[in-house]
C-alpha positions as CSV (number, residue, x, y, z in Angstrom):
1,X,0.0,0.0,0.0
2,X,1.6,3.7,-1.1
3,X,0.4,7.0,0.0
4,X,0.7,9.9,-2.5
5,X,0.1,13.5,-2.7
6,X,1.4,14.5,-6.1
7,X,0.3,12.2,-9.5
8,X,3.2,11.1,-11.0
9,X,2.5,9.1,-13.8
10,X,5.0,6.7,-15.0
11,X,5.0,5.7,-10.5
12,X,1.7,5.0,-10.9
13,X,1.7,3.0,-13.9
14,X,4.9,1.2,-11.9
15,X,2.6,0.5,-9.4
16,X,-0.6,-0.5,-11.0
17,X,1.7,-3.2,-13.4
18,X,3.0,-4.5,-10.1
19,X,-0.8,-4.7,-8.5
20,X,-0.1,-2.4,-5.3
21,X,-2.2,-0.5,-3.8
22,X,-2.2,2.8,-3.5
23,X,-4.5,6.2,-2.1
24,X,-3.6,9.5,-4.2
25,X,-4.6,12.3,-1.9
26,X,-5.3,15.6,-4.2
27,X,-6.0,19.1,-3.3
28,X,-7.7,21.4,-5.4
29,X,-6.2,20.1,-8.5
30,X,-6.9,22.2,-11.8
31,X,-9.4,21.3,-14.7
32,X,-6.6,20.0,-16.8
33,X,-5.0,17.7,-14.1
34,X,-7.7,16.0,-13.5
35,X,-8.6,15.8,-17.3
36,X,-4.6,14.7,-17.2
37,X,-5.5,12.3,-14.2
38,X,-8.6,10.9,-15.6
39,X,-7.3,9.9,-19.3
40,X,-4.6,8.7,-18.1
41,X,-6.4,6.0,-15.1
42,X,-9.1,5.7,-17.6
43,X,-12.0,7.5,-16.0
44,X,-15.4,7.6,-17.5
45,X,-15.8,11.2,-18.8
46,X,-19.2,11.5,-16.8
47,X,-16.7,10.7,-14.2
48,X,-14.3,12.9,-15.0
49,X,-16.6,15.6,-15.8
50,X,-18.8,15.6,-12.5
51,X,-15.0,15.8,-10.2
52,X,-14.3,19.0,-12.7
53,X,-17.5,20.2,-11.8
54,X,-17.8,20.7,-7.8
55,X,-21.3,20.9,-6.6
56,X,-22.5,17.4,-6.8
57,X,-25.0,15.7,-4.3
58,X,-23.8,12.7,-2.5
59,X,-24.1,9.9,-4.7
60,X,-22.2,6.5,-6.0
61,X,-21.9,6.4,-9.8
62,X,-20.5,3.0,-11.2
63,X,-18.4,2.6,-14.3
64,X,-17.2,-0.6,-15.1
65,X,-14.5,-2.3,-12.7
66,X,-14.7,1.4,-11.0
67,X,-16.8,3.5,-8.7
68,X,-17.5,7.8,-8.5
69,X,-18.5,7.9,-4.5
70,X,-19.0,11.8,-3.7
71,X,-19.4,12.9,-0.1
72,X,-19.9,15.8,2.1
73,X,-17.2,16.7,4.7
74,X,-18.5,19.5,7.7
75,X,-15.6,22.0,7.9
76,X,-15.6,23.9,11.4
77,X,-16.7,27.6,11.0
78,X,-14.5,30.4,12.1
79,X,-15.3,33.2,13.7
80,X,-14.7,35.6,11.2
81,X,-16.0,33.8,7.9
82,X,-19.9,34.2,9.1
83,X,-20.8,33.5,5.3
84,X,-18.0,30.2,5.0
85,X,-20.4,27.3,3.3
86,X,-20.0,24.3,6.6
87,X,-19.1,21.9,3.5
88,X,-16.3,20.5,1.9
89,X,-17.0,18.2,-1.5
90,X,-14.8,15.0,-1.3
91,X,-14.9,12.9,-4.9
92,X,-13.5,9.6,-4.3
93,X,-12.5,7.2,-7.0
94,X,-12.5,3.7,-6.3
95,X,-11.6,1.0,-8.0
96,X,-9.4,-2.6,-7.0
97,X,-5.9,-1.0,-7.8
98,X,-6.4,2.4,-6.1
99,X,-8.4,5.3,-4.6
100,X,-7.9,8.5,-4.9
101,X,-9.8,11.3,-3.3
102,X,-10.4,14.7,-5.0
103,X,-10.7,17.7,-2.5
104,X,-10.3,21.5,-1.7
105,X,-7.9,23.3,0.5
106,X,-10.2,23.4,3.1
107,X,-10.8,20.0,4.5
108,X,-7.5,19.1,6.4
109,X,-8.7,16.3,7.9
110,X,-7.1,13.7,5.1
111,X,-3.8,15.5,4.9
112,X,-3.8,14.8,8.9
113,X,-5.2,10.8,8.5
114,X,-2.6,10.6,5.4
115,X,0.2,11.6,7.8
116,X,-0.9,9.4,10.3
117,X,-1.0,6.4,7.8
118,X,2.4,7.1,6.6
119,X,4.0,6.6,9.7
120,X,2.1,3.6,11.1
121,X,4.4,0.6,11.4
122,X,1.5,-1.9,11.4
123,X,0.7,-3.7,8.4
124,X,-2.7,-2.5,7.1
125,X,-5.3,-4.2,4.5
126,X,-6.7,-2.5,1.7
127,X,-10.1,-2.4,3.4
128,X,-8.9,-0.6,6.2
129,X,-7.6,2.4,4.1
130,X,-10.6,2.6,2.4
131,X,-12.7,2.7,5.6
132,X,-10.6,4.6,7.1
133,X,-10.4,7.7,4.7
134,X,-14.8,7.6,4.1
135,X,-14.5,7.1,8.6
136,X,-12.8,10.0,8.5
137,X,-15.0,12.4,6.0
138,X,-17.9,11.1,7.9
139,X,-16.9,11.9,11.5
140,X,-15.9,14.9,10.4
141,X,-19.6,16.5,11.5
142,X,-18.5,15.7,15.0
143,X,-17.0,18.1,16.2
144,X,-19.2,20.4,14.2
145,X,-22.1,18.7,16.1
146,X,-20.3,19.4,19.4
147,X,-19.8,23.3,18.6
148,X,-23.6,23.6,18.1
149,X,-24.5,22.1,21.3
150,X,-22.6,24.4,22.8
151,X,-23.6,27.4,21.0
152,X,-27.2,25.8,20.8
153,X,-26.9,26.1,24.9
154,X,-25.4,29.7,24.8
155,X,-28.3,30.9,22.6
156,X,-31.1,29.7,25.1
157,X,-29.3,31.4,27.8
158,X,-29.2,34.6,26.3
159,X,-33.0,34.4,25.1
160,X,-33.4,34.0,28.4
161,X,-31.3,37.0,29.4
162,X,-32.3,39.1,27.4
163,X,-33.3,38.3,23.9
164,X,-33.2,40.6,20.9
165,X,-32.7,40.5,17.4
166,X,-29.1,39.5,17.1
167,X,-30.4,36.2,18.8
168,X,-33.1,36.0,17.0
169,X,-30.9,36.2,13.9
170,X,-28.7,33.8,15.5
171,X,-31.4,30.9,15.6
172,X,-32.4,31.2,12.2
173,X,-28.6,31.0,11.1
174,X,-28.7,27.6,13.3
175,X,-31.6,26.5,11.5
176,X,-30.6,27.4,8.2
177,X,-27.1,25.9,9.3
178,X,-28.9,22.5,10.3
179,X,-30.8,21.9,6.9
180,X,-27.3,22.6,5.2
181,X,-25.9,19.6,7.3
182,X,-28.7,17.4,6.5
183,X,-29.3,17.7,3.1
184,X,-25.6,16.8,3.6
185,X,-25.8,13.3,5.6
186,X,-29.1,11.5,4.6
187,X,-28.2,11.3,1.0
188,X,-25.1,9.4,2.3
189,X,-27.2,7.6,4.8
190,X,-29.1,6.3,2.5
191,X,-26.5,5.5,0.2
192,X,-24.7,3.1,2.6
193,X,-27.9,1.5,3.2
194,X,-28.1,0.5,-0.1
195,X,-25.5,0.8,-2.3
196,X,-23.1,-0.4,-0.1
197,X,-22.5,-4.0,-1.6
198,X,-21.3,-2.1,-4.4
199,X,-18.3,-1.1,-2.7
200,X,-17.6,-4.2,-1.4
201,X,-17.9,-5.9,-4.6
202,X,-15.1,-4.1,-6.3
203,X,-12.2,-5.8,-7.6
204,X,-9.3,-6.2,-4.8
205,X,-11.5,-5.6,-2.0
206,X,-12.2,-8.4,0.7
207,X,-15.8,-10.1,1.4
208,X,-16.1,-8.6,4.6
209,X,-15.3,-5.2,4.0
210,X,-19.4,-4.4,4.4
211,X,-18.9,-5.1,8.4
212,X,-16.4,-1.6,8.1
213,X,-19.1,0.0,5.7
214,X,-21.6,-0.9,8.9
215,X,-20.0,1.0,11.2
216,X,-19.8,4.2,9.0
217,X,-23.7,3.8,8.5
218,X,-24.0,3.3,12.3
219,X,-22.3,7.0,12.4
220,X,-24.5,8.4,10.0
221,X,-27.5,7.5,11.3
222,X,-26.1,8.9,15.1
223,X,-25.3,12.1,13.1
224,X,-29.0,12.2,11.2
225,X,-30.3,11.7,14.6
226,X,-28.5,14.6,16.3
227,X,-29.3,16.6,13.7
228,X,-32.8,16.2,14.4
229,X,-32.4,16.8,17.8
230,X,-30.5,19.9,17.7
231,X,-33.3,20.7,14.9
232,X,-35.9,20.6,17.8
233,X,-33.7,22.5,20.5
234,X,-33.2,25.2,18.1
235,X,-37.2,25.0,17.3
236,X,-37.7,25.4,20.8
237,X,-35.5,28.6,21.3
238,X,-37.6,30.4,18.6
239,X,-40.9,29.0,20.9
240,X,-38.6,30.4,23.8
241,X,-37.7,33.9,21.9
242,X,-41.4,34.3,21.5
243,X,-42.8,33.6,24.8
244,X,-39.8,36.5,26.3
245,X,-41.4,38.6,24.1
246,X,-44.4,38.2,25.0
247,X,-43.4,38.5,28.4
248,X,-41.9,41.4,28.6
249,X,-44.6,43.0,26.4
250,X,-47.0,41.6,29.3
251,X,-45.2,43.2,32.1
252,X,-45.1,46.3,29.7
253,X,-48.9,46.3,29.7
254,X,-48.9,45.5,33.5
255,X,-46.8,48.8,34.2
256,X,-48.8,51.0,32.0
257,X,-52.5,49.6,33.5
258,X,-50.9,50.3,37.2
259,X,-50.1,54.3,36.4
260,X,-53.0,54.2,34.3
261,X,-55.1,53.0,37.5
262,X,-53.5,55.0,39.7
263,X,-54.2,58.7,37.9
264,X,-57.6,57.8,36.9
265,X,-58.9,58.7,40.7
266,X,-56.3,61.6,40.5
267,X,-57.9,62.9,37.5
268,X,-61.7,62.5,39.2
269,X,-60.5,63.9,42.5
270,X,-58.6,66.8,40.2
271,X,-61.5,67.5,38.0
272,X,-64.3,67.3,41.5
273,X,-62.2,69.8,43.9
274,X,-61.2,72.1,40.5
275,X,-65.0,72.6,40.0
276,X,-65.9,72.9,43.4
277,X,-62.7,74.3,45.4
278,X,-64.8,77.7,46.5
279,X,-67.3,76.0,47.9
280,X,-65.3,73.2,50.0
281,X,-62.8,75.6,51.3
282,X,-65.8,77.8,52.7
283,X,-68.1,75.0,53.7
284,X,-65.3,71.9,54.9
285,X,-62.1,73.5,55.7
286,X,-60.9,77.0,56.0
287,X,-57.8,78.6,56.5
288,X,-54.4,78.4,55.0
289,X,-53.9,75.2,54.5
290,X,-56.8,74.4,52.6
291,X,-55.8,73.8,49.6
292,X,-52.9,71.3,50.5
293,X,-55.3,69.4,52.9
294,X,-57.9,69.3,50.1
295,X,-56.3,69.3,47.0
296,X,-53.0,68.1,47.2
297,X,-53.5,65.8,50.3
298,X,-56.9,63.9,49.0
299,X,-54.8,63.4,45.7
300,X,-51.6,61.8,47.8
301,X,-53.3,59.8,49.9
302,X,-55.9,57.9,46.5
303,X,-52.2,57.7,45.4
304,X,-50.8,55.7,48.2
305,X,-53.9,53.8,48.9
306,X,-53.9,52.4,45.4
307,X,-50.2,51.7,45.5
308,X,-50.6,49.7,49.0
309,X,-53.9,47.7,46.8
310,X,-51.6,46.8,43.5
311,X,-48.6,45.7,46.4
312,X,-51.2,43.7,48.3
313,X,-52.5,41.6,45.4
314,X,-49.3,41.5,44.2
315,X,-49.3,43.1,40.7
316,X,-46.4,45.7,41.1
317,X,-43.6,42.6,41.4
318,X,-42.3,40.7,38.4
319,X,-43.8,37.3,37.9
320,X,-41.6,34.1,38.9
């Protein structure tokens, strides 16, 4: 088994007339080297056409003794690329004397395994490569997954706090995020579910290879079903963004109906002692202090009595 990075031709031909097995790792090749590439392995030109072309859905195309298998890698976002597309698109070409993966800068995840291969001391089967490179596409939504819970938690803490529109544009970049990701992993799920024999029954690959293939549809289907549950959290926060705002437009509404309450027997006693104000200073109080008794004092004291009412039922503290 060989590990390249480069495709050199006449080491390739070397190694395909002496039936070894090799994995050609390239990143971002051009048009023309993979035109190169293809003519010279003897791709299909469908084949060669949709790896030119980036932007295919996860799928398995067969041709011949050969297989097109195209997957979906999750790339971590950073901080400052708000607008970075979460995918990477991996075209893998499989046949009994080699695979080769087809790949952008971005996904660093192979250049790491390939590393890791290389300096392994322990004899390895063709199988295992060839698990081990789709395992490692696959699992790449892991840690992805594990960054949303997180931020999934963050986001219903600060609803809580004190939502406002940048969380509220923050969940539906989670949601948006979330469909990306699974129009992502159930075309794959569903292609190891059923097209996985066709793997397995390529030339130079062993009869039990489908019991690796198992295990990456195992992941898939943990990954399809975090999704969905991160799907609902992030459902829930918009219920939870919501029912804040309604809230705090509630208590709103509260404060307004308690001054509203409170000046509407200041406004009767106002209007009651400014139309009759001779007459009650002559007939109920005289002197001085009069008017401050009458006017002033009558309106302090509704004041205070409906304060001590709103405190007693309990409608000036906020709800818990």
């Amino acid at each position: 088994m060989r590990i390249l990075d480069t495709f050199d031709e006449e080491l390739i031909a070397q190694l395909r007339a002496q039936d070894e097995f090799f994995w050609l790792d390239l990143i971002a090749p051009s048009a023309e080297e993979i035109q190169r590439i293809g003519t010279a392995l003897g791709w299909h030109p469908l084949s060669i056409e949709d790896t030119q072309r980036m932007g295919q859905r996860p799928k398995l195309d067969v041709y011949g003794d050969g297989a097109l298998l195209v997957l979906q890698a999750a790339i971590a976002a950073h901080p400052e690329d708000e607008n970075d597309h979460p995918l990477e698109e991996v075209h893998c070409h499989l046949t009994g004397d080699y695979f080769i993966t087809v790949h952008g800068g971005r996904f660093t995840d192979l250049s790491q395994v390939r590393t890791l291969l290389q300096n392994s001391t322990s004899p390895k089967t063709e199988r295992y490569y060839v698990y081990k490179i789709i395992d490692v596409i696959v699992d790449s939504y892991f840690p992805v997954l594990s960054d949303l819970d997180e931020e999934i938690n963050a986001l219903e803490d600060a609803i809580v706090a004190s939502g406002g529109r940048k969380e509220l544009q923050q969940t539906f970049g989670l949601k948006r995020l979330l469909l990306t990701l699974r129009r992502a992993v159930v075309p794959m799920r569903d292609l190891f579910a059923r097209q996985v024999e066709v793997i397995t029954d390529l030339a130079g690959l062993e009869a039990d290879s489908h019991d690796y293939f198992r295990d990456i549809y195992d992941h898939l289907i943990r990954i399809t079903d975090e999704l969905d549950g991160y799907h609902d959290m992030v459902a829930g926060c918009t219920d939870l963004y919501l029912s804040m705002v309604a809230n705090r437009q509630g208590e709103t509404s509260k404060q307004l109906a308690i001054i509203a309450s409170i000046f509407l027997p200041l406004s009767f006693l106002t209007g009651f002692f400014g139309m009759n104000f001779d007459w009650s200073i002559a007939h109920v109080l005289s002197g001085p202090w009069s008017f401050f008794l009458l006017g002033i004092g009558s309106m302090v004291i509704s004041g205070a009595i409906m304060w001590w009412w709103f405190r007693r039922k309990g409608w000036t503290g906020n709800d818990e």
